[in-house]
Residue frames relative to the residue before (quaternion, step in Angstrom):
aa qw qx qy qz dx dy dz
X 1.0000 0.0000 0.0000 0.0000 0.00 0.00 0.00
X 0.3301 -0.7233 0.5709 0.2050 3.69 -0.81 1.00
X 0.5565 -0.5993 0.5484 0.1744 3.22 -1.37 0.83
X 0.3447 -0.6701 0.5546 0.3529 3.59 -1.02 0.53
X 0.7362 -0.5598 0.2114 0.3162 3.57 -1.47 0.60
X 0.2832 0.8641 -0.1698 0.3798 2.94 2.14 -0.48
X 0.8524 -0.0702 0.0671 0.5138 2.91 0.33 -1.55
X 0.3417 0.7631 -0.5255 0.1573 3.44 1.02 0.99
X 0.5190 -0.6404 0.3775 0.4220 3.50 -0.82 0.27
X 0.5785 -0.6967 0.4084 0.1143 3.64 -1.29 0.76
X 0.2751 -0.7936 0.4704 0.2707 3.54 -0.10 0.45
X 0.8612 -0.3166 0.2524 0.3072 3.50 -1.21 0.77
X 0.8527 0.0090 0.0978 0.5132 3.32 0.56 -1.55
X 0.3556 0.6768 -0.5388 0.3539 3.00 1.50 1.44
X 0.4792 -0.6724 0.4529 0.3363 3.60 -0.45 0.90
X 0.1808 -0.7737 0.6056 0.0445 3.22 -1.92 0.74
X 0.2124 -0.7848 0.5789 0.0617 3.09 -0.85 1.02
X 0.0310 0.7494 -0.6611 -0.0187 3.87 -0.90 1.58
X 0.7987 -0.0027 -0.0485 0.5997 3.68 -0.82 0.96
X 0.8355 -0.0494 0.2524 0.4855 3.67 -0.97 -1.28
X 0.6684 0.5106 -0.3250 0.4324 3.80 1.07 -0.40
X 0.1676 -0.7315 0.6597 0.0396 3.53 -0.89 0.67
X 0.2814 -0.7976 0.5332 0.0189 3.53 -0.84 1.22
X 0.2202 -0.7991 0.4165 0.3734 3.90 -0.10 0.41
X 0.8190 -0.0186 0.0170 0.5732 3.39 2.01 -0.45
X 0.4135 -0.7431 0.4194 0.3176 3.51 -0.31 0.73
X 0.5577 0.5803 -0.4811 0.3476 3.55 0.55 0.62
X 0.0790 0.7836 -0.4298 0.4416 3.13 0.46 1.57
X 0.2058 -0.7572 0.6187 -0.0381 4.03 -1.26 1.26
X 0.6071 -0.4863 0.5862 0.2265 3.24 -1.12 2.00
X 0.5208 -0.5604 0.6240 0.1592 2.83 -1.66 0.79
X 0.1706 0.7425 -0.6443 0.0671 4.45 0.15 0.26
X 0.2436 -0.6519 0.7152 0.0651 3.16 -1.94 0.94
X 0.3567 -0.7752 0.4922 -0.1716 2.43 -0.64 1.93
X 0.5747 -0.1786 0.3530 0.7164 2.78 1.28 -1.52
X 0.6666 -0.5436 0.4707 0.1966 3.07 -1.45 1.95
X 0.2945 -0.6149 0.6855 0.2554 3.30 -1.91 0.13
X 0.7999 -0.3491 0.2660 0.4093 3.15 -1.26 0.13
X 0.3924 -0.7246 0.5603 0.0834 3.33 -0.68 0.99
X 0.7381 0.4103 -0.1269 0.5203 3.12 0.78 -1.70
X 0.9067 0.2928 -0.0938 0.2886 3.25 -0.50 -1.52
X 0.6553 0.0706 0.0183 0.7518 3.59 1.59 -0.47
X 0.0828 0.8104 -0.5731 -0.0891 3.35 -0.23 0.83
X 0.7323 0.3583 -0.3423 0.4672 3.53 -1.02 1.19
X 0.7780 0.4347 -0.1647 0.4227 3.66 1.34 -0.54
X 0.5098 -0.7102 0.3391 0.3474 3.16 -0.42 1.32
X 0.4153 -0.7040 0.5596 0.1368 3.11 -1.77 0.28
X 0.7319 -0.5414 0.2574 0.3239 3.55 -0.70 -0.05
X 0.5240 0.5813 -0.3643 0.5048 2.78 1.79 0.39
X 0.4711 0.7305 -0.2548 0.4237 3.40 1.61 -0.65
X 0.8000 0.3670 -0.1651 0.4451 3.05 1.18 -1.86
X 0.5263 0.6108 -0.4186 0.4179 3.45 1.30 -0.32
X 0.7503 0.3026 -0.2629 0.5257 3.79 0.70 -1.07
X 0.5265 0.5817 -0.4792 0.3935 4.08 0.41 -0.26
X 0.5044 0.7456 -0.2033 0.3851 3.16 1.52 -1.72
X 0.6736 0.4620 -0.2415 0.5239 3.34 0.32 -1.90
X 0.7092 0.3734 -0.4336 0.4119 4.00 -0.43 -0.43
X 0.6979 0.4403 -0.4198 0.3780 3.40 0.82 -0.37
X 0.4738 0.6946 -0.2533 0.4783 3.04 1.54 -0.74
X 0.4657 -0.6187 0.5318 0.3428 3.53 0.49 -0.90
X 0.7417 0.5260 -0.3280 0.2562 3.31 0.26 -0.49
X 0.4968 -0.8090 0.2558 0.1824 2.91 -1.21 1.28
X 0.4708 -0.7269 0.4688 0.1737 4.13 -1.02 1.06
């Protein structure tokens, strides 16, 4: 039995569209706090620890 288009599943690098936002692809990482950013010296902006692990998923490697 075929699914309606509704509820078919999406492919990877089919864009998504939530409210006013358009996605070019749904391959995309939650935000997770690992570890805080700078409090002090940049508060709110990651650090170089951020860019090292965010990095790695692009990288491939596995967590």
């Amino acid at each position: 039995m075929n699914e309606p288009a509704a509820f078919a599943n999406p492919g990877l690098f089919d864009p998504l569209a939530l409210r006013g936002l358009e996605l070019s692809h749904r391959g995309w990482v939650a935000a997770m706090c690992q570890y805080s950013a700078d409090g002090i010296n940049a508060p709110g902006m990651p650090n170089d620890w951020h860019l090292m692990h965010l990095g790695s998923f692009a990288a491939g490697e596995r967590h």
